[in-house]
N, C-alpha and C positions, 0 to 999 in steps of 0.2 A: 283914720278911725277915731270918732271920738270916745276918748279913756273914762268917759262917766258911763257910757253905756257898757257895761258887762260883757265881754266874749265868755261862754261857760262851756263847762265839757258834762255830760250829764254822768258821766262814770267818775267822777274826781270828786272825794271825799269832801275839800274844800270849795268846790264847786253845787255840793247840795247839802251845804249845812243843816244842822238841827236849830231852829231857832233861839233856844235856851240854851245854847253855845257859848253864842256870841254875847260876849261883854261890853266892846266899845264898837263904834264904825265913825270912820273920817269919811270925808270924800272920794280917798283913792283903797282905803282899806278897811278889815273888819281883823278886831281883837278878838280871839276866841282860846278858849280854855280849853288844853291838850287834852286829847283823849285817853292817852298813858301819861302821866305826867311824872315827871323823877321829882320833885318837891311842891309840895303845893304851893297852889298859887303861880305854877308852868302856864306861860299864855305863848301863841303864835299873834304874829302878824300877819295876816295874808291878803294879798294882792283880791281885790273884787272883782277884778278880772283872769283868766287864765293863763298863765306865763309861766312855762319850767323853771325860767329861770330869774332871779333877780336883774339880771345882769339883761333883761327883754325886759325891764318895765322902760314906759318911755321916760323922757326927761322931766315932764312934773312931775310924775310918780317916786322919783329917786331923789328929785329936791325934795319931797314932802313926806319922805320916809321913815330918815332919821330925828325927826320931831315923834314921831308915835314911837318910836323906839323909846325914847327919851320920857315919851309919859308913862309908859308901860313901865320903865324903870323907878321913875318914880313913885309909881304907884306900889311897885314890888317893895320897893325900901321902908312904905306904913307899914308892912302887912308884920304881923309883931314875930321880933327875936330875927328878922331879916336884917343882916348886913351886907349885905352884895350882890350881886348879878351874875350869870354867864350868860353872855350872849351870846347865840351859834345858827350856823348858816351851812348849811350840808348843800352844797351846789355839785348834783351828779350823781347815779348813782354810785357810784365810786366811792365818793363822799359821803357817801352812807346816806343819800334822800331816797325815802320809800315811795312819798307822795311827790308826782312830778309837777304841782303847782307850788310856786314860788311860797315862801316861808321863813319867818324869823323866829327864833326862839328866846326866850327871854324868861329864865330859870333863877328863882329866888333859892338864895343861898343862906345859910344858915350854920351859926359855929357849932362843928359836932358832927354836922349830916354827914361828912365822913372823915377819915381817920386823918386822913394827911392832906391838904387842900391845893397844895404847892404843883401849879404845875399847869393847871384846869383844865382847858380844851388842848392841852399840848397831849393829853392822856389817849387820842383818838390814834396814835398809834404809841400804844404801850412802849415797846424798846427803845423807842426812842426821845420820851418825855423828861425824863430825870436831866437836866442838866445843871445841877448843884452837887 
């Protein structure tokens, strides 16, 4: 299959974007801005093709991934009073993915946005986050 042409699901949210979504597009992917977002300035990465999971893009796709990560992060770090990033990947529903098309998240953080920051994505199961 060539990966420039699009497989699409027509019920998949990221599969029938709004156009005034989408922020950036590469060749294997489009940046778009979370529909709930926990901090502004919340962008997803997602595959322009259809794949539940990261772990089904092919091998271009996965060499050329973590570069759009990496701009999206940068881009997060202008956006003012930003210091940092969580970056999070819900692989399953298990893991808490609602939307069953691949997805990166990449959430601008900010000193303050909450009480205690210590710990970050280890907080996805509470009991057992605290290890200080």
């Amino acid at each position: 299959m060539d990966n420039k042409v699009a497989s699409v699901n027509s019920l998949c949210p990221f599969c029938t974007l709004a156009p005034e979504r989408i922020v950036a597009r590469t060749e294997y992917f489009q940046v778009v801005e979370d529909a709930f977002p926990v901090t502004e300035g919340h962008r997803l990465i997602v595959p322009g093709r259809h794949v539940a999971s990261l772990f089904d893009l092919s091998e271009q796709e996965q060499e050329s991934i973590w570069s759009v990560v990496a701009q999206v992060r940068a881009d997060a770090l202008r956006m003012p009073a930003v210091s940092g990033v969580n970056i999070g990947i819900n692989d399953g529903a298990v893991a808490g993915q609602t939307v069953s098309h691949a997805h990166i998240h990449v959430i601008p953080r900010r000193a303050g946005d909450v009480a205690d920051p210590r710990g970050g994505v280890r907080w996805v199961i509470a009991g057992r986050a605290r290890y200080w």
